[in-house]
C-alpha positions as CSV (number, residue, x, y, z in Angstrom):
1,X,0.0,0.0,0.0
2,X,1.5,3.3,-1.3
3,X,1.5,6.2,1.7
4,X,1.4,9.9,-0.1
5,X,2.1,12.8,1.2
6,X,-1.7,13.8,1.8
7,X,-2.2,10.4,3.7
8,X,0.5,11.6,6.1
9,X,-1.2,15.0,6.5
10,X,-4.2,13.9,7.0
11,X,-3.1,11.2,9.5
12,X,-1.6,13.4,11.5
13,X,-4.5,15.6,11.9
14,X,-6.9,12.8,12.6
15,X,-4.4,12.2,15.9
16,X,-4.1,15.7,16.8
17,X,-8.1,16.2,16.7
18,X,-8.9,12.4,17.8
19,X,-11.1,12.5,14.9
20,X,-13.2,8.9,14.6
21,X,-12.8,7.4,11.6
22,X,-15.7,5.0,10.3
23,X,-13.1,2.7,7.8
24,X,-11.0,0.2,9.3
25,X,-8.8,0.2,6.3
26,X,-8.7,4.2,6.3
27,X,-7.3,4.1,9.9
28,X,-5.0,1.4,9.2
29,X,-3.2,3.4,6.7
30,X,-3.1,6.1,9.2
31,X,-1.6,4.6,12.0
32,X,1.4,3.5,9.2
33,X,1.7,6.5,7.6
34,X,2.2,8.0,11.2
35,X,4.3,4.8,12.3
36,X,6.6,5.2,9.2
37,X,7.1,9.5,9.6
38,X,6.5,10.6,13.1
39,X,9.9,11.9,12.4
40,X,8.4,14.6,10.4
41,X,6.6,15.8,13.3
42,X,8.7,16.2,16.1
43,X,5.4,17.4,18.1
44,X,4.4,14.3,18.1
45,X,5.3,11.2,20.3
46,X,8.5,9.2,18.7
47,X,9.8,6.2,18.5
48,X,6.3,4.5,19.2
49,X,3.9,2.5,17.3
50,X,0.6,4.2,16.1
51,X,-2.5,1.8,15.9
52,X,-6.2,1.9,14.9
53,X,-8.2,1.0,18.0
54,X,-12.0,0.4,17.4
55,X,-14.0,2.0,19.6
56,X,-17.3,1.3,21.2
57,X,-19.1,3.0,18.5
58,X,-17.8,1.0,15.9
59,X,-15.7,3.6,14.7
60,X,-11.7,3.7,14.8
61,X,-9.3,6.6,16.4
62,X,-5.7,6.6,15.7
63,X,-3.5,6.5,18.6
64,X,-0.2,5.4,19.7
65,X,1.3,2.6,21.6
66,X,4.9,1.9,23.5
67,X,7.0,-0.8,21.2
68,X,7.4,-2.8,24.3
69,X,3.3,-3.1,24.7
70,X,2.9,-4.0,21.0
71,X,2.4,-7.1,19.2
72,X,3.6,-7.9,15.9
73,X,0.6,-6.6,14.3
74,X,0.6,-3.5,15.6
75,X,-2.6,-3.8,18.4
76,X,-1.9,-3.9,21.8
């Protein structure tokens, strides 16, 4: 899966605001894009995993997790 430059923008805003997203797949990519170039962003937390976590709602927030926490696929 190809991560642009817009996907990476709009990542990071969808951290910053918590902003739910309805598609898994949309917050997958996300927490990658974020994963990949936190480095970018050196507001943002570093050298930590970002994830999709499904909420109660149904819907998905990008947040982040500590490497040691983290499975291989990336969910707590």
């Amino acid at each position: 899966m190809l991560i642009t430059e817009e996907d990476i923008l709009n990542a990071k805003k969808a951290f910053e605001n918590k902003e739910e997203i309805t598609d898994e797949a949309t917050a997958t990519l996300y927490a990658k894009a974020l994963t990949r170039n936190s480095k970018k962003f050196p507001e943002l937390p570093q050298k930590v995993k970002y994830v999709a976590l499904k909420q109660e709602s149904g819907t998905y927030i990008v947040d982040w997790r500590s490497t040691e926490t983290c499975s291989a696929e990336g969910r707590p």
